[in-house]
C-alpha positions in Angstrom: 22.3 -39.3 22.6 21.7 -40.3 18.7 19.4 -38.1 16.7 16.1 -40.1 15.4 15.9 -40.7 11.5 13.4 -37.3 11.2 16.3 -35.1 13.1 18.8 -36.7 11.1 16.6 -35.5 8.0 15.8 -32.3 9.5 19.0 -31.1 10.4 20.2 -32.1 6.3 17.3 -30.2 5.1 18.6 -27.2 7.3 22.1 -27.2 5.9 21.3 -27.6 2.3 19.2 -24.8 3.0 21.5 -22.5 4.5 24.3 -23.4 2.3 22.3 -22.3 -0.7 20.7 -18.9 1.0 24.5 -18.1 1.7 25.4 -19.0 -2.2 22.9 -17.4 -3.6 23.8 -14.0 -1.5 27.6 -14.3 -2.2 26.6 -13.9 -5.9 23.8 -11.1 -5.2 25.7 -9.3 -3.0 28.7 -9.1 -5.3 26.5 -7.3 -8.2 28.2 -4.1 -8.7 31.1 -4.6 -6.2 33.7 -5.4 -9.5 36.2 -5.5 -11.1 36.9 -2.8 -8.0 35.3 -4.1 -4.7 33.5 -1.6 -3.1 31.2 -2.4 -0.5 28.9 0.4 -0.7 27.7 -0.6 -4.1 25.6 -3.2 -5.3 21.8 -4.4 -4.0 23.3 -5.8 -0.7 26.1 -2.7 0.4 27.9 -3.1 3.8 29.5 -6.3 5.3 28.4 -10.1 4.4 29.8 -12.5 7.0 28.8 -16.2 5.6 28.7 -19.2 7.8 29.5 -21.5 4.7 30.9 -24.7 7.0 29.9 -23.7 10.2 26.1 -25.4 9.4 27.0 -28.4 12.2 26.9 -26.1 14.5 23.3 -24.3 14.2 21.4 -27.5 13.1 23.2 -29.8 16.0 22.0 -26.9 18.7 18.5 -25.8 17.0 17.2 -29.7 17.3 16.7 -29.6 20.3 15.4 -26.3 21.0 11.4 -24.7 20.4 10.2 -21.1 19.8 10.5 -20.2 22.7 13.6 -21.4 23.7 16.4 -17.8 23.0 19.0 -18.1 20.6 21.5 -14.9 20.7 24.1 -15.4 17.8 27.1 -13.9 16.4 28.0 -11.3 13.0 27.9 -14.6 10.9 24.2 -15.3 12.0 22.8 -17.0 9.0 23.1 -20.7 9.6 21.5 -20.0 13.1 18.2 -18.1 12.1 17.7 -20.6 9.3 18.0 -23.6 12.0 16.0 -21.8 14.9 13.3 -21.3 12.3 13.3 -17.5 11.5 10.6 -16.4 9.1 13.2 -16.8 5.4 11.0 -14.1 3.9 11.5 -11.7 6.4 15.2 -12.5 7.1 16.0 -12.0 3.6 14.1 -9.0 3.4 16.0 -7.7 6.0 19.2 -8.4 4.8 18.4 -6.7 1.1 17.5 -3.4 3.8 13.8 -4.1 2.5 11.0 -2.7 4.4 9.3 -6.2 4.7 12.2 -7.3 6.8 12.7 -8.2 10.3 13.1 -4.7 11.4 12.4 -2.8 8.2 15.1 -3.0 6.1 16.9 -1.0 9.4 19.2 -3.6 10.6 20.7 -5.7 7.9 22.2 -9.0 8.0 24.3 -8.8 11.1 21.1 -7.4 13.3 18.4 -10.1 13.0 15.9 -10.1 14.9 12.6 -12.3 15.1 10.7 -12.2 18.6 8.2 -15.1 17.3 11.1 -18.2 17.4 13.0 -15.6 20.2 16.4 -15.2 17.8 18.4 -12.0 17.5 22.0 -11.6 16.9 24.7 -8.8 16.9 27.6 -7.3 15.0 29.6 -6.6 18.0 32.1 -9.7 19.1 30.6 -11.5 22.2 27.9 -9.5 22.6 25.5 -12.8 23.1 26.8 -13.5 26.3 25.4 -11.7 28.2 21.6 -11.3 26.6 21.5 -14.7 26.8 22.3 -15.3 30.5 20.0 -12.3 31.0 17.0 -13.8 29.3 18.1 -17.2 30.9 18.1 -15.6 34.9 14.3 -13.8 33.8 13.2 -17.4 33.1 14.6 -18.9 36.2 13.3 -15.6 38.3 9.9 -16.3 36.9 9.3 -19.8 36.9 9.3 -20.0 33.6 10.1 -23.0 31.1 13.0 -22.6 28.4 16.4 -22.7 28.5 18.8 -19.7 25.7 21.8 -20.1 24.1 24.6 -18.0 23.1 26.8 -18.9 20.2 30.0 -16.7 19.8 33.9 -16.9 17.9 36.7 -18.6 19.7 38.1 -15.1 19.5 35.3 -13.7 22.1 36.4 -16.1 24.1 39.5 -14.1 24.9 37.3 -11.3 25.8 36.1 -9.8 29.2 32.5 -10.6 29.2 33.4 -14.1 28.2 34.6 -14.7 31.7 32.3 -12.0 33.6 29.2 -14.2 32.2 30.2 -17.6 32.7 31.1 -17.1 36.1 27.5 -15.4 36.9 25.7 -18.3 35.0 28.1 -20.3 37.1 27.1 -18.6 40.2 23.3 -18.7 39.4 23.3 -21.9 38.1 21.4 -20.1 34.9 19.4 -22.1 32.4 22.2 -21.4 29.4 24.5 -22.8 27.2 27.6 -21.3 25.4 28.6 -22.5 22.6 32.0 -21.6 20.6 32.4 -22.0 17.1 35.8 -22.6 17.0 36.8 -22.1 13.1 40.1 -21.4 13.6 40.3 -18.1 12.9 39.3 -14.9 15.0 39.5 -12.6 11.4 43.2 -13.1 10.1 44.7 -14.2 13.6 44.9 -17.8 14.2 43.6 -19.4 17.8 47.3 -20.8 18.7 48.9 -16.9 17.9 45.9 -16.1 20.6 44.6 -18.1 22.9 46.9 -19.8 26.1 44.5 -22.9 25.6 44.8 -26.0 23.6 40.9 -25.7 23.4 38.1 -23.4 25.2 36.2 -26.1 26.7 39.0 -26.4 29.4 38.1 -23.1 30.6 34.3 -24.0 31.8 36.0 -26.3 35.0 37.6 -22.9 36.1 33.8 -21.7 36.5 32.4 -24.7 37.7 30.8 -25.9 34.8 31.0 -28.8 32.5 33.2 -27.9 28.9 32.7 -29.8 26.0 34.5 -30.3 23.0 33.2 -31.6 19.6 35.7 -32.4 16.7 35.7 -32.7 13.2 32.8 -30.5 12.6 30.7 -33.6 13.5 26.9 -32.9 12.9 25.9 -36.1 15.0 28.5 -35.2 17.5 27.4 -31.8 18.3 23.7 -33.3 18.2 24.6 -35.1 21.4 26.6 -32.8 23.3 24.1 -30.1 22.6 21.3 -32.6 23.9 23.1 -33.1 26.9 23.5 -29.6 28.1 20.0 -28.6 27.2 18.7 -31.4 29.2 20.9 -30.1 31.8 20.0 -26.5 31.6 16.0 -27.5 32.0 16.5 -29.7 34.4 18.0 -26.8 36.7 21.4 -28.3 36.7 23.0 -24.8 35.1 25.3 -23.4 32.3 27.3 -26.1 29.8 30.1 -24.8 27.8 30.5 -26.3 24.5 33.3 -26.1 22.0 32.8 -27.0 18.3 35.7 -27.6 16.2 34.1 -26.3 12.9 35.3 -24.7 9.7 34.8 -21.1 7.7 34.8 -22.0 4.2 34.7 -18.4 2.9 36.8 -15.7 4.3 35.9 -13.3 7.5 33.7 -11.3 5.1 32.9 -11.2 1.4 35.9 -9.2 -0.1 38.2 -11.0 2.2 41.5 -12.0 0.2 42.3 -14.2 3.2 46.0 -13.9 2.4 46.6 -15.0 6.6 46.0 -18.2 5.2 48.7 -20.9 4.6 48.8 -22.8 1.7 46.3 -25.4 1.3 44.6 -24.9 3.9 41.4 -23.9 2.3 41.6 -26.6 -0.2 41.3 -29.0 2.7 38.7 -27.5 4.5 36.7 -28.1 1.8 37.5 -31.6 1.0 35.6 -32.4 4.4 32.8 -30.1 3.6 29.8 -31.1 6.4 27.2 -31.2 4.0 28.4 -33.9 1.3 29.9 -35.9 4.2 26.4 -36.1 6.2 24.9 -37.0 2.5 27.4 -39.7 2.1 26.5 -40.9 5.9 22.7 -40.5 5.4 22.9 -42.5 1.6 25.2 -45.0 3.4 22.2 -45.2 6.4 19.5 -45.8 3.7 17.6 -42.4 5.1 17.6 -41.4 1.4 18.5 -42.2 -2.0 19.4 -40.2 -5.1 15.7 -39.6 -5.9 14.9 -38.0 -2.2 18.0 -36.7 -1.7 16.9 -34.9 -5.4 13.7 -34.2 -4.2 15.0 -32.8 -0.4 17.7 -30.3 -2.1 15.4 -29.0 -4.8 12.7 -28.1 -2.2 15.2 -26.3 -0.3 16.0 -24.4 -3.4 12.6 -23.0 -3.9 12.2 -22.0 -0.8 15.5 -19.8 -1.0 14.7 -18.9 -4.5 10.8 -18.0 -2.9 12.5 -15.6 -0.7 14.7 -14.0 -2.6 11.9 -13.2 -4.9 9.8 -11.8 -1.9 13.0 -9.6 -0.9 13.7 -8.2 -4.4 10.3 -7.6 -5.3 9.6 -5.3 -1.8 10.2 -1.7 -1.8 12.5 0.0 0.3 11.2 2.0 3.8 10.3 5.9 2.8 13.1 8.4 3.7 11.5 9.8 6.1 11.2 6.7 8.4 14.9 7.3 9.1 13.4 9.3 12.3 11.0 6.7 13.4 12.0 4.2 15.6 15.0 6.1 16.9 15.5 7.4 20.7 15.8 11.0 21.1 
């Protein structure tokens, strides 16, 4: 399956946009964190988990998907909510803890949720699993069109609910597909110090299910295996799992000194960078030139900087909202 010349475009456009939301946060969320990092200061406290690298993965999925297709992601959410079209204002809002956000300013940036494109995400590690089968079985129980995907770490592969889920979807032949964004790292511990498998896609033929694996952080490559398991899953034929072998170009979160990792290594990821290789291959393809590629990145720009704008200029929810919305 090859992506038409307006996906091709369309999935760019995504990534440039991600990649500058997630740059122009790592500065903002740094102001007042130094020369002593202290994650409780600054206009974005808490934890920042940035997807920087991992854009392949949401874009290559998000083509083939509508609003009302589900998306459950992971803590490092970004890349996916731009990709399955959450509202940028409102996203960013929510991750400055603005009242105009998402949920109010309540959530933050791991706790997205936008019901009109049906995305939400979690903090907790592999906690997509199982919303996602659930939402896929109250499709299938009602008739109902759409397929949901979960994306989660190769570390939550290791955990219960990994294997608890895919052998339900397995068993129910669910509308779903998993995919694992293998970056190498699960925090500071490497896959191989781990995981008993070369690669997680092996795992899917122990639950009856077909695994896929996509290397090199291949944008086109993950376009195709996606397409194929969302055919699949609509066409009632079940659960795909999907492994992508993609890359975390900052550490686990912003402050991370990312000592775990060896020399070099870093400096390579970024030498294969996804988004100047799939410029090179869409100059080299004559889908743009230097003037529209300009043009393309610039736009994106704006509508980051537009957002940003939107987020700092909204106020913050009163105090005493801290007891609505809460179960008592």
């Amino acid at each position: 399956m090859q992506p038409t010349n307006d996906q091709r475009l369309w999935m760019y456009r995504q990534m440039v946009t991600s990649r500058h939301l997630e740059e122009r946060i790592e500065t903002l969320y740094m102001e007042g964190k130094t020369p002593v990092f202290n994650m409780a200061k600054g206009p974005i406290p808490g934890e920042m988990h940035l997807s920087n690298g991992q854009e392949p993965c949401a874009v290559g999925v998000c083509a083939h998907l509508n609003a009302d297709d589900v998306v459950v992601a992971t803590h490092r959410p970004h890349h996916i909510a731009v990709a399955k079209g959450v509202d940028l204002n409102a996203m960013v809002a929510e991750i400055f803890g603005k009242a105009t956000g998402l949920s109010g300013g309540r959530g933050g940036h791991m706790h997205l949720f936008d019901a009109a494109v049906n995305f939400s995400c979690s903090g907790i590690i592999g906690e997509s699993l199982g919303p996602a089968a659930g939402a896929a079985l109250s499709r299938k129980m009602q008739g109902k069109p759409g397929v949901a995907v979960a994306f989660l770490g190769e570390g939550a592969a290791n955990q219960g609910a990994f294997h608890e889920v895919l052998n339900l979807a397995a068993v129910w032949q669910l509308p779903v597909v998993f995919i694992i964004e293998d970056n190498a790292w699960g925090i500071s511990v490497a896959k191989q110090a781990s995981t008993a498998v070369l690669r997680n896609d092996m795992r899917a033929e122990a639950y009856g299910m077909p695994g896929t694996h996509v290397a090199d952080n291949d944008v086109e490559g993950v376009f195709a295996a996606a397409g194929e398991a969302i055919a699949r899953a609509r066409d009632g034929q079940g659960p795909t799992l999907i492994e992508i072998e993609t890359s975390r170009l900052a550490g686990h979160f912003m402050g991370d000194s990312e000592d775990y990792r060896p020399e070099g290594e870093k400096a390579g990821l970024k030498g294969r960078d996804p988004i100047p290789r799939y410029r090179a291959a869409l100059l080299e393809a004559g889908l743009i030139d230097a003037a529209s590629d300009a043009d393309l990145v610039d736009k994106a720009h704006e509508r980051v900087e537009a957002a940003i704008r939107f987020a700092q200029d909204s106020d913050f929810l009163p105090p005493e909202a801290a007891l609505e919305t809460v179960f008592v």
